[in-house]
C-alpha positions in Angstrom: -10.7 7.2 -18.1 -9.5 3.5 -18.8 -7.9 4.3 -22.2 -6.7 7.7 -20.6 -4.6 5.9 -17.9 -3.6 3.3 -20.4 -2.1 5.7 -22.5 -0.1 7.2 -19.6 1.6 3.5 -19.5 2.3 3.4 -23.3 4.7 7.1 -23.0 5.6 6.4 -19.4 7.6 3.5 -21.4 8.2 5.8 -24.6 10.0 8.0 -21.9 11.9 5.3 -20.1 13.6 3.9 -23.4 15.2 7.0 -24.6 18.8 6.9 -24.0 21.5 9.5 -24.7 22.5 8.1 -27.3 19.3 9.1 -29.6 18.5 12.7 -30.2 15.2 11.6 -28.9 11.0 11.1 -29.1 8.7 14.3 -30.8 5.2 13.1 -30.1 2.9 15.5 -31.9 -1.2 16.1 -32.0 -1.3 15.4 -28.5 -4.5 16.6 -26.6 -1.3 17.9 -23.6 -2.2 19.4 -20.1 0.3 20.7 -17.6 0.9 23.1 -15.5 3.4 26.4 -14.9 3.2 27.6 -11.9 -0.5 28.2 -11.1 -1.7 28.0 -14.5 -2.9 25.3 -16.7 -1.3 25.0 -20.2 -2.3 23.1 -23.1 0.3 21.8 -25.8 0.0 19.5 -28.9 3.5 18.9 -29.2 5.7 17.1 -26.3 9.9 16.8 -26.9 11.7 13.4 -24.9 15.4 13.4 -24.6 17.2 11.4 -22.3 14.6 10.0 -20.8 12.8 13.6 -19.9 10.7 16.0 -21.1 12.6 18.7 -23.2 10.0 20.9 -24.4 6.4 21.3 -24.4 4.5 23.6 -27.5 2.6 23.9 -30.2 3.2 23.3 -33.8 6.3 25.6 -34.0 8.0 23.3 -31.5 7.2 20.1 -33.6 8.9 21.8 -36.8 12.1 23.0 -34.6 12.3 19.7 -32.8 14.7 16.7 -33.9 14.0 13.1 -33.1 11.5 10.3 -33.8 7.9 11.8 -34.5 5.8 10.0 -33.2 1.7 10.7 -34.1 -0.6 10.6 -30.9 -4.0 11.2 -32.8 -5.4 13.6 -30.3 -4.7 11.1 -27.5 -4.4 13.0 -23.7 -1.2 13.3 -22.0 -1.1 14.2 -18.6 2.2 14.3 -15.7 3.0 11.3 -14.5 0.4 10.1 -11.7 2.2 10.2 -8.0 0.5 8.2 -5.6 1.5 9.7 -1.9 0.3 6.3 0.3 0.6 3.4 -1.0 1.5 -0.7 0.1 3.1 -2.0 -2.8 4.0 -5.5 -1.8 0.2 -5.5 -0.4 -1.3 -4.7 -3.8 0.9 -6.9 -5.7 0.0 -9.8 -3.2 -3.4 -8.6 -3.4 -3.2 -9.5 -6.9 -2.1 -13.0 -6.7 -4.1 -13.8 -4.0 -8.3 -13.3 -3.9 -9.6 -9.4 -4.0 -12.7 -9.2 -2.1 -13.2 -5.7 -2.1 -16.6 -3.8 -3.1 -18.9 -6.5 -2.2 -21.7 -5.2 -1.2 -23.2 -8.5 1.0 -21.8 -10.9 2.9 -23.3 -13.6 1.3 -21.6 -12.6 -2.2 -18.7 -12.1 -0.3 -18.4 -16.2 1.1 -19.7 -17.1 -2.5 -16.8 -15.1 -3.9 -13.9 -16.7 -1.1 -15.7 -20.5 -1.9 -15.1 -20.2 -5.7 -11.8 -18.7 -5.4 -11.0 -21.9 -3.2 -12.4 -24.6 -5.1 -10.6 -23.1 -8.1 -6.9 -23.5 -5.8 -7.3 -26.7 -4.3 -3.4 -26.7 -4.2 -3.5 -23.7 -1.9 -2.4 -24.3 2.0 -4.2 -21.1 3.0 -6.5 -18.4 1.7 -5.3 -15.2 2.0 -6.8 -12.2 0.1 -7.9 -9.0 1.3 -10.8 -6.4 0.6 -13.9 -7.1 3.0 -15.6 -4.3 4.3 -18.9 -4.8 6.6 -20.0 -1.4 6.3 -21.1 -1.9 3.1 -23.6 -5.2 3.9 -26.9 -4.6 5.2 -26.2 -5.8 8.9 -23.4 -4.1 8.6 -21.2 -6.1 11.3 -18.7 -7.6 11.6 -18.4 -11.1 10.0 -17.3 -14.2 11.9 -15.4 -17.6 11.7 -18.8 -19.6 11.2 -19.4 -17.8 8.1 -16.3 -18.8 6.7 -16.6 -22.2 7.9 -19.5 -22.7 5.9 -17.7 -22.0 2.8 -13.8 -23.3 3.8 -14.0 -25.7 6.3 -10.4 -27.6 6.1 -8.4 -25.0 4.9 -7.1 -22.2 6.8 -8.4 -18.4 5.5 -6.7 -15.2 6.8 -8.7 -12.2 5.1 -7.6 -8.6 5.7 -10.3 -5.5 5.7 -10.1 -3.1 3.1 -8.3 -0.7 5.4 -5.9 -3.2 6.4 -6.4 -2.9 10.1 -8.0 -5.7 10.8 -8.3 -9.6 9.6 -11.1 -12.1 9.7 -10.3 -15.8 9.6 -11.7 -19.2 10.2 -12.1 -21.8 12.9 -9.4 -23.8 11.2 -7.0 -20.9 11.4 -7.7 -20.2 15.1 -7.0 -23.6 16.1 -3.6 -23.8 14.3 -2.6 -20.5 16.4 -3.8 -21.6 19.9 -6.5 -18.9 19.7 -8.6 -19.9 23.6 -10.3 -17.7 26.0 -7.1 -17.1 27.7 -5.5 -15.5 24.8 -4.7 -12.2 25.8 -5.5 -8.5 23.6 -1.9 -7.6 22.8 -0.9 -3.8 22.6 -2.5 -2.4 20.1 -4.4 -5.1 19.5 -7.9 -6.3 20.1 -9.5 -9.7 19.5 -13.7 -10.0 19.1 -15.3 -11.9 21.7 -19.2 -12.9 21.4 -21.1 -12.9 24.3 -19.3 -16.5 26.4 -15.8 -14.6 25.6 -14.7 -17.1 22.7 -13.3 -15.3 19.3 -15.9 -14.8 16.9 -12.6 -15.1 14.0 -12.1 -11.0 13.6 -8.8 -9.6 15.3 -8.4 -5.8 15.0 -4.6 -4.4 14.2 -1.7 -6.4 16.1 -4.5 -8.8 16.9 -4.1 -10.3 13.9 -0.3 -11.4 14.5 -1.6 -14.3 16.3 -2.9 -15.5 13.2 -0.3 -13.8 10.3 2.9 -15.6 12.4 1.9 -18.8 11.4 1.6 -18.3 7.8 4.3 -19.8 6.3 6.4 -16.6 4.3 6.6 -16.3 1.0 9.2 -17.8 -1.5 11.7 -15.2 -2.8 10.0 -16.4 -6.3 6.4 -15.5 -5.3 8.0 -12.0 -3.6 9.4 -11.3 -7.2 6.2 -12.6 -8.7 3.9 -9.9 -6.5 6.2 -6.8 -7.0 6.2 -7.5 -11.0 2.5 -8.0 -10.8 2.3 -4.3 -8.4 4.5 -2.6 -10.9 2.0 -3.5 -13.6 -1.0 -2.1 -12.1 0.5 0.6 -11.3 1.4 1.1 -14.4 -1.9 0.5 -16.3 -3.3 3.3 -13.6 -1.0 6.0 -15.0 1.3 5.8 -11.7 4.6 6.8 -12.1 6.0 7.3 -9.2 4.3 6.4 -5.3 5.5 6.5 -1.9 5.6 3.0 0.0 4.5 3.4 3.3 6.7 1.0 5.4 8.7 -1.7 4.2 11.1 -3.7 5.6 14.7 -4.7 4.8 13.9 -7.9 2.4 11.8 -5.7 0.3 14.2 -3.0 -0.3 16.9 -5.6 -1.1 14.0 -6.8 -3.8 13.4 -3.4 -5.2 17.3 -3.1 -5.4 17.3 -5.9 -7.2 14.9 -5.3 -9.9 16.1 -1.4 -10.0 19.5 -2.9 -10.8 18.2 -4.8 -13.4 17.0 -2.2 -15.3 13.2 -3.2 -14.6 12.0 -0.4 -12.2 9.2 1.1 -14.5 7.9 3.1 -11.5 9.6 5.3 -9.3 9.3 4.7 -5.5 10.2 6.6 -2.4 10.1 3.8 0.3 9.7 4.2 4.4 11.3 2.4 6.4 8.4 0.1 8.5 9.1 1.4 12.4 12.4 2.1 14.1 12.7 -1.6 15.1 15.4 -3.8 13.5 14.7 -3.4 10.3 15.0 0.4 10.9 18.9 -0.1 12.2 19.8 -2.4 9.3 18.6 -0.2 6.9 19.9 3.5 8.5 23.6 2.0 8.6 24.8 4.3 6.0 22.1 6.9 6.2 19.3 7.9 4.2 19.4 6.8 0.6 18.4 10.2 -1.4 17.9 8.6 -4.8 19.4 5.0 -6.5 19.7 3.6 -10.0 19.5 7.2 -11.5 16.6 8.0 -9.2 14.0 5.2 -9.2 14.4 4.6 -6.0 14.8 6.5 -2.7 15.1 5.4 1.2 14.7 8.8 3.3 11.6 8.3 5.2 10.1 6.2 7.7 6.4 5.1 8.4 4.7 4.7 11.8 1.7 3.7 13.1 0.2 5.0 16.3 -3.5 3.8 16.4 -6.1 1.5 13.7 -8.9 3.0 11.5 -12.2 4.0 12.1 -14.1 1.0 10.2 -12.4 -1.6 12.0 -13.1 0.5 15.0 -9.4 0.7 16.0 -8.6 4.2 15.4 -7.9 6.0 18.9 -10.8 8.5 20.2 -11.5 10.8 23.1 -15.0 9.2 23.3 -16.3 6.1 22.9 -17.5 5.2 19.2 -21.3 5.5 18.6 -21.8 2.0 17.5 -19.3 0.7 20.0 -20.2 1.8 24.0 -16.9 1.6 25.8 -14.3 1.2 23.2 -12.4 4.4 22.2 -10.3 1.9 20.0 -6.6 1.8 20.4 -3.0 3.0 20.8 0.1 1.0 19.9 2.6 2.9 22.0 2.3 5.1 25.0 3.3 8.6 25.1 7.0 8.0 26.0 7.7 4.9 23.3 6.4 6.8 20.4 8.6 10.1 21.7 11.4 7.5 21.6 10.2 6.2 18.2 10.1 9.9 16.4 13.4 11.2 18.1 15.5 8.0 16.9 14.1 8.6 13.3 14.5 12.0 13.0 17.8 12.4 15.0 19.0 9.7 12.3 18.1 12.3 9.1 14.7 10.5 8.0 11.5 12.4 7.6 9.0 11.1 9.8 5.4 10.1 8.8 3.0 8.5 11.2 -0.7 7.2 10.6 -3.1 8.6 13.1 -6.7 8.6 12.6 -8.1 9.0 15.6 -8.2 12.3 17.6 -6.5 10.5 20.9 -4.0 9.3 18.3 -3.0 12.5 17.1 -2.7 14.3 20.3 0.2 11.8 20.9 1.3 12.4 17.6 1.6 16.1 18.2 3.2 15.4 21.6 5.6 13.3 19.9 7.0 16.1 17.2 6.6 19.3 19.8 9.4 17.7 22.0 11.5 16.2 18.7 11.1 19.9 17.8 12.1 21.0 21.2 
């Protein structure tokens, strides 16, 4: 599969540099799947020309076709991956930063963080992502002491797998004031141990207490991260995904780069919320495609409840595990009506997360009277 998607790269790029100006790629003996309607096809011959695929046959077509022939040696070509959900600041971050995910105990997991923090001693915080209690044996939730152990004088901030919820140290809590007294926000929830103190987990907007105080990121390490997302996606066979909420700084990025001639994936970006960055971005309207369609603004992302491993994702009944939580929603019936009927009133298609089946009963609300 690795040298299949790796070859989806290497003609994604053949693709990409054919101008109109050349009469254009004929890659031949190619092992081609596509499809026509309903049906499958195979083809062995595959014709480029300005930048997209002319033709698709058999040997006939090579001997017709014009262009550079270019020998594939029985190599499979499939479409152009499209990813439909994706975070693609968060995976190019979560490639600069430490990847956690897939451990299967806690205790490889803190071995994992301690390395990755001896080895950047120049680092003011560790950040990374990918923790997932569900697959350890006690299969709980981990705590600051654990981390303590490992990073003591160092802030840590690591986000779950699902993104939903962040686990960090007794260093990090102290910098952000974290007491008893600190209230759950909306949406939000933080773990308490038996005494009422935060064990270091904070479920969804929870974990703003702890994410405000991380100093941003330079516009250099910004640049850094998309360049290092647009290359994994790329080695994946990706070429084209749908960023689920962004806000206005990254779409002036991905401007950038598109303008630059160095957007080797296409991406169809939502707008984060209906909040501020929502009214800078919808001055002019939705953006239906930019630099000669790598890019599009059309849609917007919001989230009405967490996910079901962190426990945040909203439920009729309480979870199984968890007596007298039923997890939790970030906007009440009326804000979220308000939320949808701004978006869609303003020409963007509206997507909204909702896990949970509380969650999506507001959801539903929420489109029946946009609809109405």
């Amino acid at each position: 599969m690795n040298k299949l998607l790796t070859f989806l790269l290497v003609i994604g790029i053949s693709f990409s540099a054919c101008t109109s100006s050349e009469n254009g790629k004929v890659f031949v003996n190619a092992n081609g799947y596509t499809f026509q309607g309903d049906s499958l096809i195979s083809f062995s011959t595959l014709v480029v020309k300005d930048g997209k695929v002319a033709q698709i046959g058999d040997a006939d077509v090579a001997q017709s076709a014009t262009g550079e022939v270019i020998d594939l040696e029985g190599k499979t070509v499939l479409p152009g991956l499209i990813d439909a959900h994706a975070h693609v600041m968060g995976l190019g971050f979560q490639e600069l930063n430490i990847n956690i995910a897939g451990i299967e105990t806690l205790e490889a997991t803190l071995d994992s963080i301690k390395a990755y923090a001896e080895a950047n001693p120049e680092l003011e915080w560790i950040q990374g992502r990918g923790w997932n209690q569900t697959l350890w044996p006690e299969n709980e939730f981990p705590t600051a002491a654990d981390l303590d152990e490992v990073v003591p004088d160092r802030p840590v901030f690591l986000t779950r797998v699902d993104g939903h919820a962040a686990w960090t140290n007794t260093k990090a809590m102290e910098m952000a004031n974290i007491s008893m007294d600190t209230p759950d926000p909306q949406g939000g929830k933080i773990i308490r141990d038996n005494r009422g103190e935060a064990t270091g987990v904070f479920i969804d907007a929870a974990d703003n207490y702890i994410a405000e105080i991380i100093p941003d990121p330079t516009d250099e390490e910004r640049r850094l991260a998309f360049e290092q997302a647009l290359a994994k996606m790329a080695s994946e066979g990706l070429t084209s995904v749908h960023d689920a909420g962004i806000p206005a700084q990254t779409w002036e990025l991905y401007k950038n780069v598109a303008d630059q001639g160095e957007m080797i994936t296409r991406i169809y970006a939502m707008i984060g919320g209906t909040g501020n960055d929502f009214d800078e971005l919808s001055k002019n309207g939705p953006i239906n495609s930019y630099a000669n369609d790598r890019l599009a603004l059309r849609s917007v992302k919001i989230s009405a409840d967490g996910a079901l491993g962190s426990r945040g994702a909203a439920m009729k009944e309480p979870y199984s595990d968890d007596p007298g939580n039923r997890g939790l929603l970030f906007y009440d019936q009326e804000e979220l009506n308000d939320m949808v009927d701004k978006s869609i009133s303003n020409g963007y298609q509206t997507n909204i997360h909702a896990i949970g089946d509380r969650a999506n009963d507001v959801v539903l609300n929420a489109f029946e009277q946009a609809i109405e």
